[in-house]
C-alpha positions in Angstrom: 65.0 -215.1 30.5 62.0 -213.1 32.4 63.2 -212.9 35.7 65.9 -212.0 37.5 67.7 -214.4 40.4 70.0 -212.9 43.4 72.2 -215.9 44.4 73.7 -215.1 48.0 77.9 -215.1 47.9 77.6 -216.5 51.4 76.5 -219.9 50.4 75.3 -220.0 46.9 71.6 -220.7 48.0 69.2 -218.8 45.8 67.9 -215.6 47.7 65.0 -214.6 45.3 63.5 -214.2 42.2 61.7 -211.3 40.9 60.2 -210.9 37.4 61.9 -208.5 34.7 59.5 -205.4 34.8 57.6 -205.5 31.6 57.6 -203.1 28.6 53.9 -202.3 29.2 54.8 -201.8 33.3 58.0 -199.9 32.1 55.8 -197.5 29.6 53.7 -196.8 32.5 56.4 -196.0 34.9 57.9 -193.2 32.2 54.5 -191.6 31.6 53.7 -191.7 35.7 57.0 -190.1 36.4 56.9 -187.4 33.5 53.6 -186.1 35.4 54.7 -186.2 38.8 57.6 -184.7 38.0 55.4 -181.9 36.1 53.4 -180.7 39.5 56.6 -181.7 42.2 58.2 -179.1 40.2 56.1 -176.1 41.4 56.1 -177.3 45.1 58.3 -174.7 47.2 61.9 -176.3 47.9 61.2 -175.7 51.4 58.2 -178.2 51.1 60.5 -180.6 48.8 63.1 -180.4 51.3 61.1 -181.0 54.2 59.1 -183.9 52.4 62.8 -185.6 51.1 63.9 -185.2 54.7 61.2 -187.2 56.0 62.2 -190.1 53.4 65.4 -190.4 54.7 64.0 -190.1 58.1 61.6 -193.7 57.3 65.0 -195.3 55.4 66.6 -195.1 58.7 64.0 -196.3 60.4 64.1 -199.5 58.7 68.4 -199.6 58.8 68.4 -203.1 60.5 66.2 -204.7 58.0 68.1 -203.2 55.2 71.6 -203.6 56.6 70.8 -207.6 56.8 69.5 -207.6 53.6 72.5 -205.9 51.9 74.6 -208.2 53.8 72.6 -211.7 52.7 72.7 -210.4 48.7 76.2 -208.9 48.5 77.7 -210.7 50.9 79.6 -207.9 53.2 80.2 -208.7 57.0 77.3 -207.9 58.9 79.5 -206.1 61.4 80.1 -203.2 58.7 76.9 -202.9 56.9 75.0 -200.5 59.2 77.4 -198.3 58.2 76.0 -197.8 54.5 73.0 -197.1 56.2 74.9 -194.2 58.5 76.4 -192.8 55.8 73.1 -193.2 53.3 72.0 -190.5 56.0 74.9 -188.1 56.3 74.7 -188.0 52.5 71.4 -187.1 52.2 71.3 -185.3 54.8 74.2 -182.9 53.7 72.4 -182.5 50.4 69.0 -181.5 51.4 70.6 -179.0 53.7 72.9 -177.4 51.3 69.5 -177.1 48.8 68.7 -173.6 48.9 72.7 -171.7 48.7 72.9 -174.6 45.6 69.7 -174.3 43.9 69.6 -170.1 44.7 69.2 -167.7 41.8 72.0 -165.7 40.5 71.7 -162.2 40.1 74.8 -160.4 37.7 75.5 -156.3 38.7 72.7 -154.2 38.3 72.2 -152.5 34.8 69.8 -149.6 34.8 66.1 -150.6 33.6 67.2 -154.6 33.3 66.6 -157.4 35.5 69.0 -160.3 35.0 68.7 -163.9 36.3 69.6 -167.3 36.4 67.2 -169.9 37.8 67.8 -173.4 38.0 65.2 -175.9 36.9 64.9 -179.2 37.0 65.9 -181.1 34.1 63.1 -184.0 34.0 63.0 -187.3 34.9 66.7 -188.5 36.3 67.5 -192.8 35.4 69.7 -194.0 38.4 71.6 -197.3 37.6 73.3 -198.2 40.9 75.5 -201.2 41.4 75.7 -203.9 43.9 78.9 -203.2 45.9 77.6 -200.3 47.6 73.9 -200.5 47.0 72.8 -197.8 48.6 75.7 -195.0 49.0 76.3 -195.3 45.2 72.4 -194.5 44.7 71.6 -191.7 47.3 74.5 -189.9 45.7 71.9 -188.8 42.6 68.2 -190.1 44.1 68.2 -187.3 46.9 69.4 -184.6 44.9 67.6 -185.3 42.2 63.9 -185.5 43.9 65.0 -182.1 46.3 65.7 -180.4 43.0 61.7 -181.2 41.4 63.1 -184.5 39.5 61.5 -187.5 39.3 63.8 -190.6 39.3 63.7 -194.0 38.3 65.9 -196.5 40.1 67.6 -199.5 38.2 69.1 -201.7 40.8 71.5 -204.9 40.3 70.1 -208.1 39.7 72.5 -208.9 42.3 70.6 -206.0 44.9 67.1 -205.9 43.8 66.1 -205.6 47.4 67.8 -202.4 48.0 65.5 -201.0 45.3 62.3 -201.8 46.4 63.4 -201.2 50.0 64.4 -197.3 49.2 61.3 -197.2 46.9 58.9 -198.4 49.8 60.2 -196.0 52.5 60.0 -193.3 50.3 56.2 -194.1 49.6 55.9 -194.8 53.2 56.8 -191.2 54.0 54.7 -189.2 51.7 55.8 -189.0 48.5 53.7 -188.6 46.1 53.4 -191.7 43.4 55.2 -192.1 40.6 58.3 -189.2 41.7 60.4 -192.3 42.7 60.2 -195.4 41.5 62.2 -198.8 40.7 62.3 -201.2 37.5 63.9 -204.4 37.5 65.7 -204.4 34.0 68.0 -206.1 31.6 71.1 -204.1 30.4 69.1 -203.8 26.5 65.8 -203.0 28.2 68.1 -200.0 29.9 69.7 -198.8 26.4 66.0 -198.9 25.2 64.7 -196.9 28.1 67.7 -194.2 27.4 66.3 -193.9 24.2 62.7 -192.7 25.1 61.8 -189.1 25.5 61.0 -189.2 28.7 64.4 -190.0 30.2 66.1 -186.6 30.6 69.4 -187.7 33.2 71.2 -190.8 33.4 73.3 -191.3 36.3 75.2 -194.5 36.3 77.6 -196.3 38.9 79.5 -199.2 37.0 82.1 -200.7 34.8 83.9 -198.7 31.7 82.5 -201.2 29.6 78.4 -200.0 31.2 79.7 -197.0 30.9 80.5 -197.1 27.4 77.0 -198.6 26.5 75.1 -195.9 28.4 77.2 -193.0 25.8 76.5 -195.2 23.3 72.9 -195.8 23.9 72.2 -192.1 24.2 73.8 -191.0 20.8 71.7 -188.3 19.5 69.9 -187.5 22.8 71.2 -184.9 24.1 70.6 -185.5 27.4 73.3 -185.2 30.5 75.2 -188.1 32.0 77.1 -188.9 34.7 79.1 -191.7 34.6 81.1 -193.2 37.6 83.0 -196.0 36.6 86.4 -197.6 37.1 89.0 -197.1 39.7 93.0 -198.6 39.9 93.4 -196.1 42.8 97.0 -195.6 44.1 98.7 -194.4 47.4 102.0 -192.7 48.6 103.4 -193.5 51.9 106.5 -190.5 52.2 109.1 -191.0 54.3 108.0 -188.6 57.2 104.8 -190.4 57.2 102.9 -191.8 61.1 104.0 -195.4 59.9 101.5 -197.4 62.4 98.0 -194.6 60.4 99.4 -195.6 57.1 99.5 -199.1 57.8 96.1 -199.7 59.3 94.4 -197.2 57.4 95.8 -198.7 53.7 94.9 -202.1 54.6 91.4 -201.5 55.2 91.5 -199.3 52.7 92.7 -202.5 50.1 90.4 -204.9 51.9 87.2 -203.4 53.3 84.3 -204.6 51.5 86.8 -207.4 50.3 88.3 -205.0 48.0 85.1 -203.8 45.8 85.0 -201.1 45.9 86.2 -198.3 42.8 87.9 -196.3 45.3 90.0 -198.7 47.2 93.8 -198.6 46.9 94.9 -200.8 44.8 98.6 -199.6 44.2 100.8 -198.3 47.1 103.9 -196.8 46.4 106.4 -196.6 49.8 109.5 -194.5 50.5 112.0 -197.0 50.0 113.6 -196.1 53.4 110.8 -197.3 55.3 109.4 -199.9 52.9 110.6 -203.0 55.0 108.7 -201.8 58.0 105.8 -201.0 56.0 105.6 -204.5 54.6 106.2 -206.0 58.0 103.2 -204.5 59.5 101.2 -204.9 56.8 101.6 -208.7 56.8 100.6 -208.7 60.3 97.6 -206.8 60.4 96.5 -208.6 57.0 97.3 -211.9 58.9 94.9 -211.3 61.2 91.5 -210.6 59.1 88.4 -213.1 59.9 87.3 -214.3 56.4 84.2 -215.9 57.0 80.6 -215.8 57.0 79.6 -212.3 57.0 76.3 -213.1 59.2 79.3 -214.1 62.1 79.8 -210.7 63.9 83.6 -211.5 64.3 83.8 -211.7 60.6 85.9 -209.4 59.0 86.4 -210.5 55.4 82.7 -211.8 53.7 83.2 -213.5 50.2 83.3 -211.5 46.8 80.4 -211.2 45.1 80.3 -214.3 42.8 81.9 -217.0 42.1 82.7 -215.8 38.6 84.1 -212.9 40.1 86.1 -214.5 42.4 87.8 -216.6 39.4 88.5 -213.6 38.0 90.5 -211.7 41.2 92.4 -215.1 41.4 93.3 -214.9 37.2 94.6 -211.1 38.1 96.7 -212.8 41.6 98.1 -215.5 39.1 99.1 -213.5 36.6 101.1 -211.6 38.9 102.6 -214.3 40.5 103.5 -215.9 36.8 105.1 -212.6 36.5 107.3 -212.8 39.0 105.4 -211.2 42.2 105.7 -212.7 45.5 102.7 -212.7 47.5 103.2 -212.5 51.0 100.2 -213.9 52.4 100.0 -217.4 53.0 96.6 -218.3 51.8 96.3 -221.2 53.9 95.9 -219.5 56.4 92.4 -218.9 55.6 90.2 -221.9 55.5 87.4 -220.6 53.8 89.5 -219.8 50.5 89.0 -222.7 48.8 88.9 -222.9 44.9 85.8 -222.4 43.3 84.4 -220.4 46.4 83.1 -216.9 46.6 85.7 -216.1 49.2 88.9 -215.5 48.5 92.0 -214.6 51.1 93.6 -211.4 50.8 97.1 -210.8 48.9 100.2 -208.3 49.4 102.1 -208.7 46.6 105.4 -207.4 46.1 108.1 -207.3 42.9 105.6 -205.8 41.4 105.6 -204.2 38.3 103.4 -201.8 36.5 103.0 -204.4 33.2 101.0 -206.7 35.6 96.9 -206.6 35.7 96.8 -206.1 39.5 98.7 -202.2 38.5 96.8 -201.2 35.6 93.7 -202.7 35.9 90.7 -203.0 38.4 91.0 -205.8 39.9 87.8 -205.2 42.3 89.5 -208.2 44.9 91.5 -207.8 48.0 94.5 -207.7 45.9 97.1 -205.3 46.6 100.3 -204.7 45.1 103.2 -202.4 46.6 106.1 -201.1 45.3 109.2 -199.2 46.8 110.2 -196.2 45.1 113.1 -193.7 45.7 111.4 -190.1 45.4 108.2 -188.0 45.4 108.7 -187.4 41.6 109.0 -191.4 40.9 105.8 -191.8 43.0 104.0 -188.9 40.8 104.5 -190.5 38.0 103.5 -194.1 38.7 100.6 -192.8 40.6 99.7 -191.3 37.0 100.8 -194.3 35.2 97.1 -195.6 35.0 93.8 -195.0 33.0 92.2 -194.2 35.8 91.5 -191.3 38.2 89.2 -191.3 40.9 91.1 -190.7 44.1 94.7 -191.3 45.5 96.0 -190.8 48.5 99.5 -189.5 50.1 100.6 -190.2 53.9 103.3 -187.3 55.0 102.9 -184.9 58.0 104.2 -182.2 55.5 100.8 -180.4 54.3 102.6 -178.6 51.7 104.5 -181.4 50.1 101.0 -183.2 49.9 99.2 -180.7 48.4 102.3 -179.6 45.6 102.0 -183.6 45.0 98.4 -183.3 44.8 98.5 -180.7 42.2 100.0 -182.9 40.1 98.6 -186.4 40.3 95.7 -186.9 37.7 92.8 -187.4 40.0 89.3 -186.6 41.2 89.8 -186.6 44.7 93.4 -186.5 46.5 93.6 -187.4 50.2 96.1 -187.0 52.7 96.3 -189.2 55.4 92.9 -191.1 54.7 91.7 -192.8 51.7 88.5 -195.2 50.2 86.4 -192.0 51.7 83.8 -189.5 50.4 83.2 -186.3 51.8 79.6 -185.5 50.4 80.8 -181.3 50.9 83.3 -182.2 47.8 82.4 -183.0 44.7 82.7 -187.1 43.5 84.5 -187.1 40.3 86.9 -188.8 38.1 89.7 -188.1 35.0 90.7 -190.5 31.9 88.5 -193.7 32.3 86.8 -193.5 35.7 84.1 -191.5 33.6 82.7 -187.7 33.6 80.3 -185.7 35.7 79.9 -184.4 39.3 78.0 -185.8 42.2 77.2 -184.8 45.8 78.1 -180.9 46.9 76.8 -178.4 45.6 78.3 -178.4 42.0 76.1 -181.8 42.5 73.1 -180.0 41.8 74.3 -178.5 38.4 73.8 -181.7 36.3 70.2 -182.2 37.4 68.7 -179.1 37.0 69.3 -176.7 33.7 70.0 -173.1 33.8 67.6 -170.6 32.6 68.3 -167.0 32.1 65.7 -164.2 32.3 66.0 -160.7 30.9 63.7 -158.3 31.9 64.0 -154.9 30.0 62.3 -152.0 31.6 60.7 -149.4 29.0 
């Protein structure tokens, strides 16, 4: 197959077409972006900043156009997806400013008759391979970065998003910048190991699966080049007894089913004193009861379809398995017309008797599938919070500061919350532990992986 095809979730129709870029196109690309990157390098960082800035400035300019268009390939409610374009900005935005305090020399004590230094230097051209579910947050998280610190990037989209891609590419060009720094290639998974390989890929940063994940290590073996690698998520929550009940509630649902549940940071897993647990559920059925799961171009949709309709047999394996199990899901699915079998859209699930040998509690399930357990103590919670192979956030609800940050301490995780969740603060850095991958994005320990450190020491005579 030569070509690529985007098949819309809403209603199956096919949205568009777009030819695999070739080998020749591809070679091209490389060699454009190793020279660009060669004289963006030695423009000032004020002048890169400014330039970046004014990038953003023309992606927000076109938000509505690219709002719909996420909406139409990946199928989220048109209500919410102005929002990726809000916080595309706030991202970038955060990271251009902090530029100069991230990207500053270092300077060690004085020493008599030496001068010592540490710049930091681009590394090369930076390979971003973004996924579908959030096209654009997932990708501004290296792109800006990246291009503010002298790289060139490349940007490998989802079949599934393609537009997003040439979108970003063409407001980018749109503002100023110069040819070849950023652009897109639309690329099978081999044609991305075989790009890896070449020379002139120095950074891969890549938003996906464990099993992507493990191809992209794989496929740079003997490189030598950095990687950051964002993959899966099985992320749990603690509701403590001393928690605002009503927050918890409302923010963990939408935290379960926003985006219809793809997303690698949702909750998956919520863990509830078992002195409030019966309330819990019984406002958590309500307020699930009452999503709109429909089409996401209707504005008073609030539940769009997953993805595909591969991927939406797959959530409703996981929700069987559960229930074969002995879980009890408390949602009646009839309740939602559209959730028919063999559809993209699928209703949402609270399961309870849940244990931790089921999918839906050890795997990602990427679905709005929750399951929640009752448990008896802060130490039980701790440890079935742990009881995964994943770590990229979790979450406790307490008004007790200190009791959330001694549970913080030791729940295996890249980001703990209290009170919130299925957030990103781009001030922090965006990390994971055990399977969810390696590397940093977004703050300024963001900047590390894309640039290299070089020391200089001067010795006066």
């Amino acid at each position: 197959m030569n070509e690529l095809i985007t098949i819309s979730p809403i209603d199956g129709r096919e949205l568009l077409r777009r030819p695999y870029t070739s080998e020749t196109d591809i070679a091209r690309a490389l060699r454009t972006a190793r020279r660009a990157q060669h004289e963006w390098a030695r423009v000032p960082l004020a002048q890169r900043c400014a330039l970046v800035s004014a990038c953003v400035d023309a992606v927000v300019a076109r938000s509505d156009a690219m709002a719909q268009a996420i909406t139409e390939q990946m199928g989220r409610p048109i209500r919410y997806t102005p929002g990726e374009l809000r916080g595309f900005e706030d991202r970038a935005r955060h990271m251009i400013a902090i530029a100069p305090e991230a990207l500053a020399p270092i300077y060690p004590a004085k020493q008599d008759k030496l001068d010592r230094y540490i710049l930091r230097e681009p590394v090369g051209t930076v390979l971003t391979v973004a996924p579908w579910n959030y096209p654009l947050l997932t990708a501004v998280n290296s792109i800006v970065p990246a291009l503010v610190a002298g790289n060139s990037v490349i940007l490998k989209h989802s079949d599934q998003t393609p537009l997003c891609a040439e979108q970003l590419v063409e407001a980018f060009s749109a503002a100023g910048l110069p040819e070849g720094l950023f652009q897109y290639i639309h690329a099978t998974h081999d044609t991305i190991r075989q790009i890896i390989q070449s020379p002139y890929i120095d950074y891969v940063s890549f938003t996906g699966s464990v099993r992507g994940g493990t191809a992209i290590e794989e496929a740079a073996t003997g490189r030598f080049i950095g990687k950051g690698l964002e993959l899966g998520g099985n992320d749990p929550a603690y509701v403590r007894a001393d928690a605002d009940l009503g927050h918890a509630v409302d923010t963990l649902v939408d935290g379960a089913f926003f985006n219809s549940g793809q997303s690698c940071c949702g909750i998956q897993r919520i863990y509830v004193d078992q002195t409030i647990y019966q309330d819990f559920i019984d406002r958590a059925v309500t307020l699930t009861e009452a999503y709109v799961l429909d089409d996401p171009m209707n504005p008073d949709t609030t539940l769009g379809p997953v993805v595909r309709a591969k991927s939406a047999a797959e959530i409703r394996q996981v929700l069987d398995e559960a229930l074969n199990r002995g879980a009890r899901n408390l949602i009646d699915s009839g309740k939602f017309a559209r959730a028919e079998p063999g559809s993209t859209y699928v209703a949402p699930a609270l399961l309870t008797d849940v244990n931790h040998d089921m999918l839906v509690m050890n795997e990602e399930c990427f679905g709005p599938v929750v399951g929640i357990m009752a448990v008896p103590s802060d130490e039980r919670a701790i440890e079935l919070m742990n009881d995964s192979n994943y770590g990229l956030t979790a979450s406790v609800f307490t008004q007790d500061a200190d009791a959330a940050v001694r549970i913080g301490s030791q729940v295996q995780t890249g980001t703990f919350f209290m009170n919130r969740c299925d957030s990103l603060d781009p001030a922090l850095a965006w990390t994971g532990v055990k399977n969810t991958g390696h590397g940093i994005s977004l703050s300024t320990l963001g900047y590390q992986a894309l640039t290299r450190a070089k020391s200089f020491h001067l010795r006066q005579l």
